[in-house]
N, C-alpha and C positions, 0 to 999 in steps of 0.2 A: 289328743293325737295318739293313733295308734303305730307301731313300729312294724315294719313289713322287711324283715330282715333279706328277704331274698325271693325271688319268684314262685318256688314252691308256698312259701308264706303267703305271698299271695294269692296263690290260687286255692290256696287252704282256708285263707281267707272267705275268698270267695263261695267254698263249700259250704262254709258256716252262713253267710249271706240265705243261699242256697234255701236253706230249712225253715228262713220266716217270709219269703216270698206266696203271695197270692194271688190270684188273680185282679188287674187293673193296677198293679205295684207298679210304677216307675222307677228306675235305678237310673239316676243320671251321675253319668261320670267326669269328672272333669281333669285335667292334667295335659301336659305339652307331652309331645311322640316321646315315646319310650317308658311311660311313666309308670303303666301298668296295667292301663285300661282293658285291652284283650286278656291281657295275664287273668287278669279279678273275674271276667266273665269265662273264661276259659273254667276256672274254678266250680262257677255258679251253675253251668252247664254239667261239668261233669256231677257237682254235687245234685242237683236234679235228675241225675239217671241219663245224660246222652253218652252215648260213645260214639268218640269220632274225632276229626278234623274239627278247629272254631278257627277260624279266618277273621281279621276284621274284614266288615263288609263294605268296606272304604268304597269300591267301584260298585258293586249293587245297591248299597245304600242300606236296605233291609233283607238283613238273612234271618228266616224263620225255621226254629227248631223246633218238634214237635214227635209225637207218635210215639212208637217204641217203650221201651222204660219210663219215659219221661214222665214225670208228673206233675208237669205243669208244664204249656205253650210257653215257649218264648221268642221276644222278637228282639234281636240284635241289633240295632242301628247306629249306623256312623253316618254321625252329619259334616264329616270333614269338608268334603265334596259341596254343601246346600253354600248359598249365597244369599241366598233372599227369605227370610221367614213364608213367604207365601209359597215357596217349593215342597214348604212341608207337607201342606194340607193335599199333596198327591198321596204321603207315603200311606193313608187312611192308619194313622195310629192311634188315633179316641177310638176307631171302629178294634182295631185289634185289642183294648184293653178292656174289652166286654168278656175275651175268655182266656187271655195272654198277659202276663208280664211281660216290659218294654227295659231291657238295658239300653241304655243310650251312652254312645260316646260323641264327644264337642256337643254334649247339650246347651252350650253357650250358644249357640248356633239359632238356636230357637227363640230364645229374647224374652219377649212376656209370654210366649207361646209354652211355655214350659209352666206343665202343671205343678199347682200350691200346694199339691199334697206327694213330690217327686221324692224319695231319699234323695239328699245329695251328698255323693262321694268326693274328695280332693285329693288326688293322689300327686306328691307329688316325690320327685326323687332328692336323696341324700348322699347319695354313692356308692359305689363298691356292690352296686346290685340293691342297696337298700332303698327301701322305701317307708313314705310317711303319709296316712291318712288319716284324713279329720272328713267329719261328718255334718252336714246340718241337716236335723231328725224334724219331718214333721209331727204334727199331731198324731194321725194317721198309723207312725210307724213309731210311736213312743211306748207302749205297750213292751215292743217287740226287740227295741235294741237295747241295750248294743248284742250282737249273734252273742253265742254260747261254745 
């Protein structure tokens, strides 16, 4: 378990994420509202060179960041909104992770539909702003974790 003292932590967090990210990476995130999910990608974002607004994409579903600084695509998604696993296969996310990383928030949402080689994040809250994540690291991303 990692200790996420406070939102900046998390998105600090997030930065260090940030630097072992590659193309076709899935970051699935998991945690009930408030837990930190946008915080952690808000991080991972800026840590990859965007500046800007990060929104979760609760009502578009897929917000795609790209261009600019950035160095490496990413796609945002919040599956808060999906109901049916088979909603997914509109959002073409096997096709985005030919040249993009996928953050996903409520990757539960997906079911078996969720790639075997995803990070998976657990955020969950402690209080007082604090938070606690645990990881289950695939093959994939054992090299690479835990960030630096």
């Amino acid at each position: 378990m990692i200790r996420l003292g406070d939102p900046e932590a998390t998105a600090e967090f997030g930065k260090a994420v940030a630097k072992l990210l590659r193309p076709g990476d899935v970051v699935a995130l998991f945690g009930t509202l408030g837990a930190g999910k946008t915080t952690l990608t808000r991080g991972v974002l800026e840590g990859l060179g965007h500046e800007g607004d990060v929104q979760s994409p609760t009502f578009p579903i897929v917000q795609v960041y790209e261009g600019g600084e950035m160095r490496l695509p990413i796609w945002h998604v919040d599956l808060y909104r999906i109901e049916d696993e088979s909603e997914v296969e509109e959002l073409a996310l096997d096709e985005a992770r030919a040249y993009a990383s996928l953050i996903i928030e409520w990757p539960e949402r997906l079911g078996a539909l969720l790639w075997h080689d995803s990070l998976r994040l657990h955020l969950s809250v402690l209080g007082e702003g604090e938070r606690a994540l645990t990881a289950d690291v695939p093959p994939a991303w054992r090299d690479r974790w835990p960030p630096r």
